[in-house]
C-alpha positions in Angstrom: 5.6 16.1 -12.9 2.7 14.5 -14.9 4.2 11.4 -15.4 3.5 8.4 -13.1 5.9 7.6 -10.2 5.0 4.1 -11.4 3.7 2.8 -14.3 3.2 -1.3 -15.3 1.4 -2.6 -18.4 1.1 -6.3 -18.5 3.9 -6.8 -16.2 4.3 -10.8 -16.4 7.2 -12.6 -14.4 7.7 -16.5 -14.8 10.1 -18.8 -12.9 10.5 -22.3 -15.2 6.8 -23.3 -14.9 5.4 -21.3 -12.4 4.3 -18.0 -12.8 4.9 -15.2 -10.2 3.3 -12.0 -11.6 0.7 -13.2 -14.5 -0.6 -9.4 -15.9 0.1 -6.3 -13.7 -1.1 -3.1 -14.5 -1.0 -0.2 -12.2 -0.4 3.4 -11.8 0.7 5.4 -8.9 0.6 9.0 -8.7 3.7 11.3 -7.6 3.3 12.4 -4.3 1.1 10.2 -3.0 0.8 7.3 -0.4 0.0 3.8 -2.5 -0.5 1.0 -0.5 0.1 -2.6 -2.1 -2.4 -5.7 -0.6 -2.9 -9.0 -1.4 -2.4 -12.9 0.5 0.7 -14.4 0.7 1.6 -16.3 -2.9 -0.1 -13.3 -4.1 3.2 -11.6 -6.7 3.9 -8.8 -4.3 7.7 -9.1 -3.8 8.5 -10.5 -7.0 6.5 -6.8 -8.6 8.8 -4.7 -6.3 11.7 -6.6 -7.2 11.2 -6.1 -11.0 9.8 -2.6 -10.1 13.1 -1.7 -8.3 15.0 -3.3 -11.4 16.4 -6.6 -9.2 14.6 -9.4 -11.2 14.2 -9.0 -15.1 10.3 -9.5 -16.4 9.5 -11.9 -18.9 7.0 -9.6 -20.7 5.5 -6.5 -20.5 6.8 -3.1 -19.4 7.4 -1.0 -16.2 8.1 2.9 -15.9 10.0 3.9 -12.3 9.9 7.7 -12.4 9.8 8.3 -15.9 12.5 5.6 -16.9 12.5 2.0 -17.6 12.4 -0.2 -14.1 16.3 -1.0 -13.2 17.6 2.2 -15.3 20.4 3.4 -12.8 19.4 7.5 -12.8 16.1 6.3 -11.6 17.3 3.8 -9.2 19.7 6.8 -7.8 16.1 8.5 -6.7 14.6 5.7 -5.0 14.8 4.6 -1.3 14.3 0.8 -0.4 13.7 -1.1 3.2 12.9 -4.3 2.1 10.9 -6.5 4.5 14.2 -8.8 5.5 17.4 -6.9 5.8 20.5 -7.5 6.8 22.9 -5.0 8.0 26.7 -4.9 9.6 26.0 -5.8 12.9 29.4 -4.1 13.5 28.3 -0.9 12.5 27.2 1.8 14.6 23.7 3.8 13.6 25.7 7.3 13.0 28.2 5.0 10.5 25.1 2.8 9.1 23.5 6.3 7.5 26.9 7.4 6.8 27.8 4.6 4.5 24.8 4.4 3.0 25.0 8.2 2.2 27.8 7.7 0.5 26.9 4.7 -1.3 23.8 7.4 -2.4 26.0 9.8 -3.6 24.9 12.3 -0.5 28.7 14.5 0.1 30.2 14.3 3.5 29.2 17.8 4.2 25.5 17.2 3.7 26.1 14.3 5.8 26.8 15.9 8.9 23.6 17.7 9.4 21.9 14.7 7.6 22.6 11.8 9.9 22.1 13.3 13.2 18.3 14.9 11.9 17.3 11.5 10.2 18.4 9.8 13.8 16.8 12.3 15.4 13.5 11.8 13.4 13.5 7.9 13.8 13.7 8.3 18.2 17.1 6.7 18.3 19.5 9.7 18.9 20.5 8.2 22.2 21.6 4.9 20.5 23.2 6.9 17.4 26.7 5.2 18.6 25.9 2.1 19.3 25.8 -1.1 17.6 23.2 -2.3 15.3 23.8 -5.7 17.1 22.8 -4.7 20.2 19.2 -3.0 18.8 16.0 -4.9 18.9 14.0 -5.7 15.6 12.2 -2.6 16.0 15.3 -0.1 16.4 16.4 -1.9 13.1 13.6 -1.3 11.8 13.4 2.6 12.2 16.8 3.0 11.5 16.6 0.8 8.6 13.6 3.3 7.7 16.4 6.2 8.0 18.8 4.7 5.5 16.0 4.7 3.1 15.6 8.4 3.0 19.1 9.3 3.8 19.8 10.6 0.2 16.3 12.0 -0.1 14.4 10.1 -2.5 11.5 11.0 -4.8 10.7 7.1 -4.0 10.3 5.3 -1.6 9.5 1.5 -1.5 8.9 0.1 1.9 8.4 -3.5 2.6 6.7 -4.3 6.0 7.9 -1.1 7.7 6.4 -1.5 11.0 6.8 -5.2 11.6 7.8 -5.5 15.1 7.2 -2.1 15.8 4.7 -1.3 18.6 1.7 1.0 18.6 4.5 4.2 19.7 6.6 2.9 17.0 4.1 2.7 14.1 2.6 6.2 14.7 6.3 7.3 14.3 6.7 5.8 11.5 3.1 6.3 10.4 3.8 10.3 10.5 7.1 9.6 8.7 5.7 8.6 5.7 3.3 11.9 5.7 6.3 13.9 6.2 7.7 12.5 3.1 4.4 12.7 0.8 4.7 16.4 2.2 8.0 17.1 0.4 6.7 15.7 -2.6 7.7 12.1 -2.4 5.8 9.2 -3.4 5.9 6.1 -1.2 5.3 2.6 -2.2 3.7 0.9 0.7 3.3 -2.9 1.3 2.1 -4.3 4.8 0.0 -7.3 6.4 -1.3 -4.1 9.2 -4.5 -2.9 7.3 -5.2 -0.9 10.0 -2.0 0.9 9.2 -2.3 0.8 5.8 -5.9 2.2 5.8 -4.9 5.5 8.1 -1.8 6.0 6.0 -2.3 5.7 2.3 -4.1 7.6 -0.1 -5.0 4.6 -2.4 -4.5 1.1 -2.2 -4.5 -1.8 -5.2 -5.1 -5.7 -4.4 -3.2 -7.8 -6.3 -4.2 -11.4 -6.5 -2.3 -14.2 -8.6 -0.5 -11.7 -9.8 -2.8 -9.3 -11.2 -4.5 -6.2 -9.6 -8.5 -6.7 -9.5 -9.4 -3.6 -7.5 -8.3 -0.5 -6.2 -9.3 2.0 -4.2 -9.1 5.9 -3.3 -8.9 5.9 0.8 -9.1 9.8 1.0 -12.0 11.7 0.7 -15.1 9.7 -0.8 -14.3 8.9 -4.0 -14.9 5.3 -4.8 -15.3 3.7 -1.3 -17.0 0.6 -1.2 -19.6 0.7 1.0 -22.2 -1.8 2.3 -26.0 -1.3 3.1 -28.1 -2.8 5.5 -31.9 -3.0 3.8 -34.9 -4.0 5.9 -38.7 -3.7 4.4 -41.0 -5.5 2.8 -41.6 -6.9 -0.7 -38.0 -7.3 -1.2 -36.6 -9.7 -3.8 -33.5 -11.1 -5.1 -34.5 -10.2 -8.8 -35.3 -6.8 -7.6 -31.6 -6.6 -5.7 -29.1 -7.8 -8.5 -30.5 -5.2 -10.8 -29.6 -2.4 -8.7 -26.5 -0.2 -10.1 -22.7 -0.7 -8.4 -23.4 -3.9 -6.7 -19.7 -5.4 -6.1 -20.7 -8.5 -4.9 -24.4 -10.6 -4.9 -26.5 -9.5 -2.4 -28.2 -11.4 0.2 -31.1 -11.7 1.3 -32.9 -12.9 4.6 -36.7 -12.8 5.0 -37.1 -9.3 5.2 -33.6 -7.8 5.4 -30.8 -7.7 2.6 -27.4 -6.7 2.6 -25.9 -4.7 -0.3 -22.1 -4.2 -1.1 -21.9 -1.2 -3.8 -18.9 0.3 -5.2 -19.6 4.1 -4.2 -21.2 6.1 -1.7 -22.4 8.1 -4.3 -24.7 5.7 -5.5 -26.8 5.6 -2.0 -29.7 7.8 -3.3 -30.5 6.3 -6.6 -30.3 2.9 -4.8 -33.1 3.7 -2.6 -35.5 5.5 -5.5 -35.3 1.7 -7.4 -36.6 0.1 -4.5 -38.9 1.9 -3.9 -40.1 2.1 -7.6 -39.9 -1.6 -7.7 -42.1 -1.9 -5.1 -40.2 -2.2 -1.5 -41.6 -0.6 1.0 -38.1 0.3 3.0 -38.4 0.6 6.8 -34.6 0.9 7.2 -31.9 1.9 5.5 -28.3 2.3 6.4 -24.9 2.4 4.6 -21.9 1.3 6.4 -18.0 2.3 4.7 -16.5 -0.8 4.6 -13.6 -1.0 6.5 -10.1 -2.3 4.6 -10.3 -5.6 6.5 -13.6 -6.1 5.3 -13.0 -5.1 1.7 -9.6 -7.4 1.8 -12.0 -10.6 2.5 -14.8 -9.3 0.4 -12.3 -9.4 -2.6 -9.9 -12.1 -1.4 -12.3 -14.4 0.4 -12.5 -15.9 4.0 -10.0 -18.8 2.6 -7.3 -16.7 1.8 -4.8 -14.9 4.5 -2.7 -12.3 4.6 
C-alpha cells in the first residue's frame, strides 16, 4: 500500500505545564524495520502511546495504517509489547496466546495450529504448559513477544524487546523481527541496545525534547553519516567549514582534522576542495560512523540513553 504505516505532523502532547512531545513529525514506511532513539526524558513512550491511540494529543495529527491514531479497525492490526508488562501469573504460555487470540479476534480453529508454531518460534515449547510465574524476565519476554503477533499484525510496536534477554536470546528475537518485515509487516522498534538496533532496522529517527532532528537510512548507503580523518598540510579551519555536508564543526589539530559529513557520497568532492584550496592531503580516510557514535554526535556526551 502507498500509504505510510505511520504518519505524524506536528504531533504535540502536554501534561498541565510540562510538555512531553513538543512537534513530531515522522514517517515510516510499510514493511520496513524503524527504529525509534533518543535519552531518557526524550517523548518516546508518550509518542507510542498517542500513536497506539492510549493518550489523546493536544495538537497536531497522527495516521496508524491509514486511519487516525486510536481508530479501533486500525488498532485491530497492530501488535504491542510494551516495555513493562504485566501478565496472569496464573496463566500458562499455551492459555496466555490463547486468550489473547481471542481477545484479537483470531477463531479457535486458527488457534490450534497458531499457538503451538508461535511457541515454537519464540524457544519455549518445552515450557508451553507452565506458568508464566515460574518464567524468568527473558521467557516473559519472548513469550510476551508471541502475544504480539499472535493475530498477525500489519504492526508491530515493540518497546525494549530484548531487555533481559541474552546474546542467544536477542538473535532470536533479532531474526524474529526479519521474519515479520518478510511477510510484509512493519515493526516499530524502540531500544537502549544500539547495537541491536543498528543490525536490525532499516532506518532509525532520534527524537530529542520531543521532536525528531535526524534520521537515518541503515541499509545500503544512502545517507550514512560518515567521519573522515584528514592529515596534510596547509589545512585551515576557514578552508574546513566551507566544505559541503559537514554535520558537525570540524576540528582541527596541527596538521590533522576530523570531518563529520552527512553522506558517503560526498567523499570525492570533499577531497577535490582541498586540494583546490590549497591542502596538500597525505591521508585520507573515511570511517561509517557507528549508531553509538552518531547517538552522542547528535545527543551529546551529557545526555544518556
Amino acid at each position: 500500500m502507498s500509504t505510510p504505516a505511520v504518519q505524524t505532523t506536528s504531533l504535540r502532547k502536554k501534561f498541565g505545564d510540562k510538555v512531553a512531545v513538543r512537534n513530531l513529525s515522522l514517517e515510516v514506511p510499510r514493511g520496513s524495520i524503524f527504529g525509534f532513539l533518543g535519552p531518557n526524558g526524550a517523548g518516546k513512550s508518550t509518542s507510542i502511546k498517542m500513536l497506539l491511540g492510549l493518550v489523546k494529543p493536544t495538537s497536531g495529527e497522527a495516521m496508524v495504517l491509514g486511519a487516525p491514531a486510536g481508530n479501533v479497525e486500525a488498532r485491530r492490526k497492530i501488535g504491542f509489547l510494551p516495555e513493562d508488562f504485566r501478565f496472569y501469573s496464573w496463566l500458562t504460555a499455551t492459555e496466555l496466546l490463547s486468550v489473547h487470540g481471542r481477545l484479537s479476534g483470531v477463531s479457535v480453529k486458527a488457534l490450534r495450529d497458531r499457538v503451538p508454531a508461535l511457541i515454537e518460534l519464540v524457544g519455549l515449547t518445552p515450557h508451553r504448559e507452565k506458568r508464566l510465574g515460574s518464567f524468568s524476565k527473558g521467557m516473559l519476554q519472548r513469550i510476551g513477544l508471541a502475544q504480539a503477533l499472535i493475530h498477525e499484525p500489519e504492526l508491530v510496536f515493540l518497546d525494549e524487546p530484548t531487555s533481559g534477554l541474552d546474546p542467544m536470546g536477542r538473535r532470536l528475537v533479532r531474526d524474529i523481527i526479519r521474519t515479520q518485515r518478510e511477510r510484509g509487516a512493519t515493526v516499530f522498534l524502540n531500544s537502549h541496545l544500539l547495537s541491536e538496533i543498528e543490525v536490525t532496522c532499516d532506518e532509525v529517527a532520534f527524537i530529542r525534547e520531543g521532536e525528531v532532528i535526524a534520521t537515518r537510512h541503515l541499509r545500503g548507503n544512502r545517507g550514512g553519516e560518515t567521519q573522515v580523518l584528514v592529515r596534510g598540510r596547509h589545512l585551515t579551519l576557514p578552508m574546513l567549514a566551507d566544505l559541503p555536508g559537514c554535520t558537525a564543526p570540524p576540528i582541527l589539530d596541527s596538521d590533522q582534522a576530523t570531518l563529520t559529513i552527512s553522506s558517503h557520497d560526498l567523499l570525492p568532492e570533499i577531497l577535490r576542495r582541498l586540494v583546490s584550496s590549497g591542502a596538500e592531503i597525505s591521508e585520507f580516510t573515511p570511517q561509517r560512523m557507528s549508531l553509538e557514535e552518531l547517538f552522542i554526535n547528535l545527543m551529546g556526551e551529557d545526555r544518556g540513553l
